[in-house]
C-alpha positions as CSV (number, residue, x, y, z in Angstrom):
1,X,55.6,44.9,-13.8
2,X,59.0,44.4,-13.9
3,X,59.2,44.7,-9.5
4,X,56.6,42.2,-8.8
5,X,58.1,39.6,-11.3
6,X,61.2,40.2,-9.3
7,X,59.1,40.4,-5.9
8,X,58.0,37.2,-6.0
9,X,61.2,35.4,-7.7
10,X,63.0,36.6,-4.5
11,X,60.0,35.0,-2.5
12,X,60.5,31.9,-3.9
13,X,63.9,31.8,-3.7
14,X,63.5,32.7,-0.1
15,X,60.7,30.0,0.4
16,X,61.6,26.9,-1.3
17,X,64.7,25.9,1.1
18,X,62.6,26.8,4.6
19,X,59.9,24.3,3.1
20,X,62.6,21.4,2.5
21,X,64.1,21.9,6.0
22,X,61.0,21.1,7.7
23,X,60.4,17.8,5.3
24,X,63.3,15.6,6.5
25,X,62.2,13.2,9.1
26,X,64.3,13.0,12.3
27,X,66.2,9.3,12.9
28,X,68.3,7.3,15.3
29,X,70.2,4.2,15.0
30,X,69.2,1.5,17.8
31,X,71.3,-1.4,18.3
32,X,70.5,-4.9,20.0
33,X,73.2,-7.3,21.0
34,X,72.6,-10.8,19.1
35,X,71.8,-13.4,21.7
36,X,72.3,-17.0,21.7
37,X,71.1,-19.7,24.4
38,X,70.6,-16.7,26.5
39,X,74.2,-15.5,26.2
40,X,75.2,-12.4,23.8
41,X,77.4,-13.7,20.6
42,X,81.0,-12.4,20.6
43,X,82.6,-11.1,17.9
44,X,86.2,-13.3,17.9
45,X,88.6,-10.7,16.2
46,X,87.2,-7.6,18.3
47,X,86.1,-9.3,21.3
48,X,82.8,-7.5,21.5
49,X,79.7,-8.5,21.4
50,X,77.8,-9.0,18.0
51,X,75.0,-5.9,17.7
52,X,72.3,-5.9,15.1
53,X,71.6,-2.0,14.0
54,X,68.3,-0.3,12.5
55,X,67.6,3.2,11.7
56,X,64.3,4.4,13.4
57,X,62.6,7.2,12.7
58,X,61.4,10.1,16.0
59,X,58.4,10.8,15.9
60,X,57.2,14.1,18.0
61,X,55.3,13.1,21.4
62,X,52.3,15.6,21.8
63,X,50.6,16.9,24.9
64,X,47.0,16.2,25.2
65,X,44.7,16.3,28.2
66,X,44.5,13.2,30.5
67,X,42.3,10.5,30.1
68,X,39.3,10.2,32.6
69,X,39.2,7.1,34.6
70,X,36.9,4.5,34.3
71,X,34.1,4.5,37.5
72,X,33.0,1.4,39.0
C-alpha cells in the first residue's frame, strides 16, 4: 500500500511540471515606426525614429495537403 501511495506521488511530481511547460504560449515583440505626413516621427533626444511595440503571440503553421484548383 505504502509503495503505490509513493508510486504515484513520484508520478505526479514528475508530471505536473512537463504539463506546465507545454501551456506557455510562444510571443514576439513587433515594432512599427510612427509615421506622420508620410515621413517617420523622430525622437529629438535620441534621434531615432519613434516605434510603437506589441507583443504577438506564434502560432504553429501546420502542413496540410494542397488545395485542388478550381476547373473552368
Amino acid at each position: 500500500m505504502k509503495t503505490s501511495l509513493l508510486a504515484l506521488v513520484l508520478t505526479a511530481a514528475f508530471a505536473m511540471p512537463a504539463l506546465a511547460a507545454e501551456e506557455a504560449p510562444k510571443t514576439k515583440q513587433v515594432c512599427v515606426d510612427v509615421m506622420k505626413d508620410g515621413k517617420a516621427v523622430v525622437d529629438p533626444k535620441t534621434k531615432k525614429p519613434k516605434q510603437n511595440c506589441k507583443t504577438v503571440k506564434v502560432h504553429k503553421k501546420h502542413e496540410g495537403t494542397e488545395v485542388p484548383t478550381k476547373k473552368k
